[in-house]
C-alpha positions in Angstrom: -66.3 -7.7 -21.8 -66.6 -6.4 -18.2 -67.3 -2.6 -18.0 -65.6 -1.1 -14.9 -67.5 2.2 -13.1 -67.1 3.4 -10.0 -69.5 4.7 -7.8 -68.5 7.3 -5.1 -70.8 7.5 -1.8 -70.3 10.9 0.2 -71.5 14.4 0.0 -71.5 17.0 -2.7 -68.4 19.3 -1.9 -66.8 16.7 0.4 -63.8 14.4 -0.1 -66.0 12.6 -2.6 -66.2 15.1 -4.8 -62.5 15.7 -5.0 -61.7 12.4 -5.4 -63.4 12.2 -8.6 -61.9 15.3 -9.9 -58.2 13.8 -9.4 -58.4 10.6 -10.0 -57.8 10.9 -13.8 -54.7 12.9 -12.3 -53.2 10.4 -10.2 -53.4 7.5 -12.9 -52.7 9.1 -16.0 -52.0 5.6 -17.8 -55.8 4.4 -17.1 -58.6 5.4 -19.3 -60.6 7.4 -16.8 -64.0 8.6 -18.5 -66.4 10.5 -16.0 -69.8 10.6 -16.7 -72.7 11.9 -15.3 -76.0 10.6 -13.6 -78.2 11.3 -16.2 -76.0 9.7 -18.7 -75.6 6.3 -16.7 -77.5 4.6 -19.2 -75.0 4.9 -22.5 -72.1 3.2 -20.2 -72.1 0.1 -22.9 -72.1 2.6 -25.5 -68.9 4.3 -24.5 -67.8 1.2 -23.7 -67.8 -0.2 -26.8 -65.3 3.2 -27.9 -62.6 1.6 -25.6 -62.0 -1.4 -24.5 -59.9 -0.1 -21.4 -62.6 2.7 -20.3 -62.9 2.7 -16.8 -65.8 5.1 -15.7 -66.7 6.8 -12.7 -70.0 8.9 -11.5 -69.3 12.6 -11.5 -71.5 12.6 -8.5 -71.3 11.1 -5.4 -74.4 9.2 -4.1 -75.7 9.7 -0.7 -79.6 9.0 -1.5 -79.5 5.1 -1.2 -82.7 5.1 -3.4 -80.7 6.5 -6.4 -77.8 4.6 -5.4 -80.2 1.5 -6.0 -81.6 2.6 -9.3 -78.6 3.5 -11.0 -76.5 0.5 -9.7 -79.5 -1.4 -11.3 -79.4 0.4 -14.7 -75.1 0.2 -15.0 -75.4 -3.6 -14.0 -78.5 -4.2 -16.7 -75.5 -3.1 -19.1 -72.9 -5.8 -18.1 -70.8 -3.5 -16.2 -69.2 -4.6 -12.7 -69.8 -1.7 -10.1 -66.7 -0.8 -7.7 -67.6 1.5 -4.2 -65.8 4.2 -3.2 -67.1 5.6 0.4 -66.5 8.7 2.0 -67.9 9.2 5.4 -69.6 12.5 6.3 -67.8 15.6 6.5 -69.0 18.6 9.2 -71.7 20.5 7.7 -69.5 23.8 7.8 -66.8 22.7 6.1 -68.7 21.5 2.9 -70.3 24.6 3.0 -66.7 26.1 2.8 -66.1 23.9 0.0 -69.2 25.2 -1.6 -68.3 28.5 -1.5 -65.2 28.2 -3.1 -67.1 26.9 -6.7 -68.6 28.8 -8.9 -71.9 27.1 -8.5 -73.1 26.9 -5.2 -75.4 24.7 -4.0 -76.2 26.3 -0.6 -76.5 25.3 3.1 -80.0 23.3 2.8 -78.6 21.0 0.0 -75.9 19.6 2.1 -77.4 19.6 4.9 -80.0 17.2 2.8 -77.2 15.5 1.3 -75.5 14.5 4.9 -78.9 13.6 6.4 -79.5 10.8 3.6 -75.8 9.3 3.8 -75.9 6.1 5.0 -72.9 4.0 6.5 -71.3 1.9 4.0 -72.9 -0.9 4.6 -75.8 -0.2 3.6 -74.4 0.9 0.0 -72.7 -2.6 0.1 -76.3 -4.5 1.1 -78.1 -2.1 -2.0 -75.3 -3.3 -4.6 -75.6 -7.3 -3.2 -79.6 -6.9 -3.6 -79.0 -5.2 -7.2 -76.3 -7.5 -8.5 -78.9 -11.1 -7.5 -81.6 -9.1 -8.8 -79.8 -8.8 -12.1 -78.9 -12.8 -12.0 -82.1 -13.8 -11.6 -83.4 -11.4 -14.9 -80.8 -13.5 -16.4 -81.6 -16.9 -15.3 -85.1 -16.3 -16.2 -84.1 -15.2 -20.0 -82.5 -18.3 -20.5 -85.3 -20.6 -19.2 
């Protein structure tokens, strides 16, 4: 059984954010369950609870290093990893966005988050590297 997740690349407060909030929304028929970063690891559990789960990050990813990681961890689970990329918004309007939550994350943070987004390529090259990576851990446990 293949697990699909999703994984959004952008900013916090941006377009990626939003998208994850309306996608169960926009396909009401699909099993959408969202789950967070620090819970990346129980993806085969809730998997096994449905069948038809598709998952997404609650986060978007812009650090390419924890885009790496985690893509390592959800494909060590048997689950097949799907991009979403959102390109980077002006500074002033995610802090607009910011303002309008009731957690705000302030100024520095997304400044932080747009200085470590990448171009999608990049994202793509870190998934290719992860997904060989996890062949070869599987050759060599059959050898």
């Amino acid at each position: 059984m293949t697990i699909p997740v999703l994984m959004p690349i952008g900013t916090r407060r941006g377009q990626a954010e939003t998208w994850i909030q309306r996608l169960p929304e926009r396909f009401p028929a699909l099993d959408i369950r969202t789950i967070g970063k620090h819970a990346i690891d129980n993806i085969a559990t809730g998997a096994k609870e449905s069948d038809a789960a598709v998952f997404v990050i609650d986060t978007p990813y812009a650090d390419i290093e924890e885009f790496r990681r985690d893509a390592e961890s959800i494909l060590t689970q048997g689950a097949e990893i799907f991009l979403e990329y959102f390109p980077a918004e002006p500074l002033i309007v995610l802090i607009q966005n910011d303002q309008r939550t009731g957690h705000i994350l302030g100024a520095e943070e997304l400044r932080e988050d747009l200085r470590k987004l990448q171009e999608l390529g990049q994202y793509e090259q870190a998934l290719d590297q992860a997904e060989a990576k996890r062949e070869q851990n599987r050759v060599a446990a059959t050898v």
